[in-house]
C-alpha atoms as one frame of an Amber mdcrd trajectory, in Angstrom:
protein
 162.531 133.168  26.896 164.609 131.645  29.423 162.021 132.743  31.952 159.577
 130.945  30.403 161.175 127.641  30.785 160.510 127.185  34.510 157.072 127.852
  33.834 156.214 126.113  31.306 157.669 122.834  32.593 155.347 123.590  35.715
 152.189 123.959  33.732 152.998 120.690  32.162 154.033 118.923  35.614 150.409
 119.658  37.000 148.597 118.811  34.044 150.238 115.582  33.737 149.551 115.124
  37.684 146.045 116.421  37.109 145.647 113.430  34.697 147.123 111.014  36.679
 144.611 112.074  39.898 141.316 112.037  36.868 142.622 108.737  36.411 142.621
 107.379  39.767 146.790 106.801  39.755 147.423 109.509  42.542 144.617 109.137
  45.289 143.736 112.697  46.371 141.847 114.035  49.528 143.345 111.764  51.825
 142.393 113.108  55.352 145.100 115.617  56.618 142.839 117.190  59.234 140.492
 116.171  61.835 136.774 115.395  60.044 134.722 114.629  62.658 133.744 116.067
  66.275 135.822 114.327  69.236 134.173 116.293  71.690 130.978 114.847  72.517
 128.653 117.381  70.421 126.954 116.886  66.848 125.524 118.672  64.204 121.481
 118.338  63.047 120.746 117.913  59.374 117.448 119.550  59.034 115.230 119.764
  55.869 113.187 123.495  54.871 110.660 122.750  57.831 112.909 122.536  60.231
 112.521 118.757  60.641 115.521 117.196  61.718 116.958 114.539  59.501 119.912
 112.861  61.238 122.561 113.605  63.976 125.792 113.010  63.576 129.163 113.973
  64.897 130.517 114.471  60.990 131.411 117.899  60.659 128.912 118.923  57.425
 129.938 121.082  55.387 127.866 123.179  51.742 127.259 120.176  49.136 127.356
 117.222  51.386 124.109 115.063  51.048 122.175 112.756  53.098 119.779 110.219
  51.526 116.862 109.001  54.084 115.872 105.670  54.102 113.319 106.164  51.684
 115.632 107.534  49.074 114.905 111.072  49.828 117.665 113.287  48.799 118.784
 116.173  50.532 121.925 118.339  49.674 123.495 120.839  52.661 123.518 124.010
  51.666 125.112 126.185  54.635 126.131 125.134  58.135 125.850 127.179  60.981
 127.112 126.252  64.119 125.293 122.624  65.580 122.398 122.676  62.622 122.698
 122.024  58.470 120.699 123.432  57.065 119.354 121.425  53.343 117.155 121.574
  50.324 115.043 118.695  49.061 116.758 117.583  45.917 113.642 114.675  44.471
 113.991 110.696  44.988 117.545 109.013  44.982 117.469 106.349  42.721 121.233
 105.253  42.598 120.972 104.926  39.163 122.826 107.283  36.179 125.011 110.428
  38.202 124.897 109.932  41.883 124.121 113.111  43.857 126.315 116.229  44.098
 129.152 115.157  41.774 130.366 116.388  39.002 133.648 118.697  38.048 136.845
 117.803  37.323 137.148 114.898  39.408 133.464 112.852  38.229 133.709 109.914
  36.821 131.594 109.093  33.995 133.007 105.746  32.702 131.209 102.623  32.885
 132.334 100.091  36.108 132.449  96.686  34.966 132.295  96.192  38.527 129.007
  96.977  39.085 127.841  94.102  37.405 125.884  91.582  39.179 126.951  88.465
  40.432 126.390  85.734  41.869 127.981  83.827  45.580 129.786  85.066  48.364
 133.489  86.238  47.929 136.012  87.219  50.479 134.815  90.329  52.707 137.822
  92.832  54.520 137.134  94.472  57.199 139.615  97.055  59.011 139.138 100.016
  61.501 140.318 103.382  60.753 139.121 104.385  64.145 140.587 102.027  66.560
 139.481 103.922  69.704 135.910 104.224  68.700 133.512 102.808  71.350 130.064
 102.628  73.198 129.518 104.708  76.395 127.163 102.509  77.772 128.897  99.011
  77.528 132.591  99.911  77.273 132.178 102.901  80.172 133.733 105.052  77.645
 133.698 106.677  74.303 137.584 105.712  73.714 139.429 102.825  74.558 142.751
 103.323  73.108 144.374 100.138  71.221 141.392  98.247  70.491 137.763  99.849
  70.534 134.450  97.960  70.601 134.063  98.803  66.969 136.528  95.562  67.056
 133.683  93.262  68.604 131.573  94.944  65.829 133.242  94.355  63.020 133.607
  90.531  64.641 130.262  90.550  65.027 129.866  91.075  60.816 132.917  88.331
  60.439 131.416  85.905  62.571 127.770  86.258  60.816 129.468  86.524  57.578
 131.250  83.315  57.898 128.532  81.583  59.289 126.779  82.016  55.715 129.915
  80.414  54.260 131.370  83.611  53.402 135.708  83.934  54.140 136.210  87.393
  55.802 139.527  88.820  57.053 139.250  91.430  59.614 142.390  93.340  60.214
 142.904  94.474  63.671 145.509  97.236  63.228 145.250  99.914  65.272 145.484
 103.184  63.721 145.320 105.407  66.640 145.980 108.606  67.467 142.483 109.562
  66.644 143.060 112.478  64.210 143.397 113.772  60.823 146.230 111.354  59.805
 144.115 107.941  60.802 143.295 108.080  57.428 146.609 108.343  56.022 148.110
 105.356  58.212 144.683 103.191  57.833 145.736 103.273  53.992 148.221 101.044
  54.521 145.948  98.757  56.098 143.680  98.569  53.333 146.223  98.244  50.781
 147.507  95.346  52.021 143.959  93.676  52.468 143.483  94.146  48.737 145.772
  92.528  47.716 143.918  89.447  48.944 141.325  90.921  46.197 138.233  90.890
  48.454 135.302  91.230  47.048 134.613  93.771  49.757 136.359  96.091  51.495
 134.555  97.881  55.207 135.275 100.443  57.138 133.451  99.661  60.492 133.065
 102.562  62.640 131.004 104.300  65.231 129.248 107.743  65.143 128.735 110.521
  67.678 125.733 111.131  68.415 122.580 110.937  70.968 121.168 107.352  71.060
 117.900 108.424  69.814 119.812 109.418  66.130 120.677 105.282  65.813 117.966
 103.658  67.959 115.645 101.461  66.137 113.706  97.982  66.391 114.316  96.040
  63.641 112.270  92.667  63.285 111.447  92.690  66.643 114.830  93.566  67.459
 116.400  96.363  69.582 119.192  97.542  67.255 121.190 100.568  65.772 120.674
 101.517  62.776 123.557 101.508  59.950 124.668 105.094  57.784 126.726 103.892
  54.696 129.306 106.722  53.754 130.802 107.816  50.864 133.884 110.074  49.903
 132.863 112.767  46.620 136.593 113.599  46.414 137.013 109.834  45.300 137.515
 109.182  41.783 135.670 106.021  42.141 132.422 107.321  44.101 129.811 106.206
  40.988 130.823 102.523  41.678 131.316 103.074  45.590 127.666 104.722  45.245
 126.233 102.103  43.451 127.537  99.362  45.972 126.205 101.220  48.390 122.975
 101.389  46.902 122.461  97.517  46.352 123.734  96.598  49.618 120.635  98.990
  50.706 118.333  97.381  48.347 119.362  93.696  49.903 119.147  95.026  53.340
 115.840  96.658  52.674 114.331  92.920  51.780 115.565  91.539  54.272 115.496
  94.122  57.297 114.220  96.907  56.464 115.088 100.605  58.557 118.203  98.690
  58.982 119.845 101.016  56.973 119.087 104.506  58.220 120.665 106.326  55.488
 123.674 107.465  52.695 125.790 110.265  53.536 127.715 111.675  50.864 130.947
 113.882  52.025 133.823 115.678  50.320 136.207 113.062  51.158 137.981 110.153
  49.828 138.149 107.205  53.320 140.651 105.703  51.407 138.149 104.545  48.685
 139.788 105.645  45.794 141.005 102.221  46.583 138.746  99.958  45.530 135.113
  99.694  43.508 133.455  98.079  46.510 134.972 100.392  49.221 132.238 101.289
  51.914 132.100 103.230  55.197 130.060 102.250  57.637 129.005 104.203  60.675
 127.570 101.814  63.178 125.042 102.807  65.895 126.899 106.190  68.053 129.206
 106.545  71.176 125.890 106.686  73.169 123.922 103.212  72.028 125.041  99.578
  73.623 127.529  98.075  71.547 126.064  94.573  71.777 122.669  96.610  69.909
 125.509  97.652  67.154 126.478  93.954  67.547 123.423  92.559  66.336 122.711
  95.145  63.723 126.031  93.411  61.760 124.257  90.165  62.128 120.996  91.541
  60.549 123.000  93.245  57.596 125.440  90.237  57.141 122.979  88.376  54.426
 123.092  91.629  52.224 126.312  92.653  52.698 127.384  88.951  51.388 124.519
  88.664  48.446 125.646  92.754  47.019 129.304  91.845  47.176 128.864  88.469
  45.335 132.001  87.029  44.410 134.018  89.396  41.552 137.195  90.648  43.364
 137.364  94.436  43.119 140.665  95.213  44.333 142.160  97.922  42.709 145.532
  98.697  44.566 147.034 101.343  43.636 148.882 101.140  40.282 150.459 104.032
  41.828 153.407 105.632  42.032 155.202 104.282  38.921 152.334 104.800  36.623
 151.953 108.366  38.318 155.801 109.338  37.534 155.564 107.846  33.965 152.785
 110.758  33.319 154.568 113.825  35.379 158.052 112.557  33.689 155.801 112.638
  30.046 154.577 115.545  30.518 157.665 117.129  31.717 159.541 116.029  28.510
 156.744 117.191  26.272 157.368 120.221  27.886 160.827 120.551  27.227 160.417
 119.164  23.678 157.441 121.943  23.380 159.680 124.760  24.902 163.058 124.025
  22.635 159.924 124.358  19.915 158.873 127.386  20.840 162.784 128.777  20.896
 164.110 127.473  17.596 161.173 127.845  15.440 161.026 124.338  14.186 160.271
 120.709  15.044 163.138 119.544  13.440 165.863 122.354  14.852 164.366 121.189
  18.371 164.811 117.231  17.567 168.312 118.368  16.462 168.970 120.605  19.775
 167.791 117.619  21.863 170.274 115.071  20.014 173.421 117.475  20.207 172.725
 117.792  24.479 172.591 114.026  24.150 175.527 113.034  22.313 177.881 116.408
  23.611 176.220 117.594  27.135 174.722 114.417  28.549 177.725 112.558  27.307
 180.534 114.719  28.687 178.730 114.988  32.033 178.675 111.262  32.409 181.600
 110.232  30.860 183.371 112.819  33.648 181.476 110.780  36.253 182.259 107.708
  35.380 186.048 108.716  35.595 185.210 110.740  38.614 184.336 107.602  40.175
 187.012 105.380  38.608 189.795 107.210  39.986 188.020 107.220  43.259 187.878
 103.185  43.348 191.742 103.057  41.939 193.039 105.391  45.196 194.923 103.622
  47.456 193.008 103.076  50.986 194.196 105.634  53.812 195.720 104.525  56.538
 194.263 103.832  59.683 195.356 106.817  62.122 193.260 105.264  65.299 195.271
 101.635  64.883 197.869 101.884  67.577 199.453  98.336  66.773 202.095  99.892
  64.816 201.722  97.798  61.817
């Protein structure tokens, strides 16, 4: 039985963990590796034809998605080498379960954050990517430090504010550019949060020929804008449906602004928040000041779909995450002294006697342990050569 205890405590750890991840207390999926190509090539999303979809440096994987402009759905099913290959899945609507969820981790409660409302609340912006930037006006993909996704995302700010709306745009860098961005961008947005933005961006760049992101918009020579968001996020249904009405504003306003929604199996740190977007901005290969005035275009939607209800949902984190693993670790020890002496009662009564005898004795002993310790005269000083 003995054997068993080890065990059992260890199916009741990861349940309790389990819970706390279904409940959004432990954020899971944070990036540990690299997501995305760095090295100048992309991968084709094509539908059964053969027609390419989109281009993007995002390395695809079997049961990502990509929703066209005109709410086409399309889920991957097999990648091989530069192309992914999908199947047409019917019109996205954005309402009821968004596409290719489900499983342990889908959330099926009601947001009350998806509500509507009404004026312009305070809009975060930060930069996971700090490097990202535009071949043709920056000379390079990378500019290490400070990227011209910064002008970008100051491009939104200053458009945003012009409408009356306060933005803060954090200008952290989060370089190197690898799997752990993620992981130290959290940080960032954690702390923007807490100023309980209605809002919180992403702003990056893709990779990708200029072609994928090239489009005139009102007359305008812009790039186009592909919204992103993580499946392995507990919160994707409200993420989603963010998503989806800051398409349906754009769409009134400028429409093809918004080229598409990608959905991934990752989290971008918007396990965070309710209003938590991505947004992939023109590629490496368009002119940044055409990414430039694609934020000014989108900056009337983004403001009208965020309204003004604060979202931020910082992480209630690693307290509320210990309180279940330490519950579920004492139901476990309550269930296994259960289990050994037969009874409720005789395990109640086990419990007290470890209290009041074991648990007692142990820190009475340290508590005189460390008594004596304080009462011991200091040693003398061996190095002081004063002779005192």
């Amino acid at each position: 039985m003995r054997r068993a205890v080890p065990l059992l405590l260890l199916v009741f750890v990861v349940v309790g963990a389990a819970m706390a991840v279904r409940s959004g207390y432990i954020p899971v999926g944070v990036a540990t590796r690299q997501d995305e190509r760095t090295d100048g090539t992309y991968v084709s999303i094509v539908d059964e034809a053969g027609a390419v979809l989109h281009m993007t440096g995002h390395m695809l994987q079997a049961g990502d998605e990509w929703v066209t402009d005109d709410d086409r759905r399309f889920v991957i099913t097999r990648v091989e080498g530069d192309i992914a290959f999908t199947q047409f899945r019917g019109k996205y609507s954005g309402a009821g379960t968004p596409p290719g969820t489900g499983g342990f981790l889908a959330e099926t409660r009601p947001d009350p954050a998806q509500a509507q409302t009404t004026g312009a609340g305070q809009i975060a912006i930060y930069h996971t990517h700090s490097d990202e930037s535009y071949v043709p006006s920056e000379g390079t993909s990378s500019v290490q430090g400070r990227g011209g996704v910064y002008q970008v995302g100051r491009a939104l700010k200053d458009a945003l504010t012009r409408r009356g709306v306060q933005v803060t745009q954090d200008l952290t860098s989060h370089n190197p550019h690898d799997g752990s961005a993620y992981q130290r961008s959290r940080r960032t947005a954690m702390a923007l949060l807490r100023r309980r933005p209605s809002a919180l961006l992403d702003i990056h760049r893709d990779a990708a020929p200029p072609q994928a992101y090239s489009k005139q918009v009102k007359g305008q020579n812009v790039t186009q804008v592909v919204m992103v968001i993580g499946k392995g996020n507990p919160k994707w249904s409200s993420n989603a449906a963010f998503a989806r009405r800051v398409k349906a504003e754009v769409d009134k306003t400028a429409p093809g602004l918004i080229k598409g929604l990608m959905f991934r199996n990752g989290v971008y740190n918007q396990d965070l928040s309710t209003r938590a977007l991505l947004f992939e901005v023109g590629a490496h290969t368009n002119e940044r000041q055409q990414a430039e005035q694609a934020m000014s275009l989108i900056s009337t939607a983004v403001a009208s779909a965020a309204g003004s209800a604060p979202t931020a949902e910082t992480s209630r984190g690693g307290w509320s995450a210990l309180g279940w693993v330490l519950g579920l670790t004492i139901l476990g020890v309550v269930g296994y002294m259960f289990v050994s002496t037969g009874s409720l009662k005789e395990a109640f009564a086990k419990l007290d006697r470890f209290a009041r005898e074991d648990l007692a004795g142990f820190l009475g002993r340290t508590r005189r342990q460390s008594s004596s310790r304080r009462k011991q005269p200091p040693e003398p000083d061996h190095d002081d050569q004063s002779g005192k």
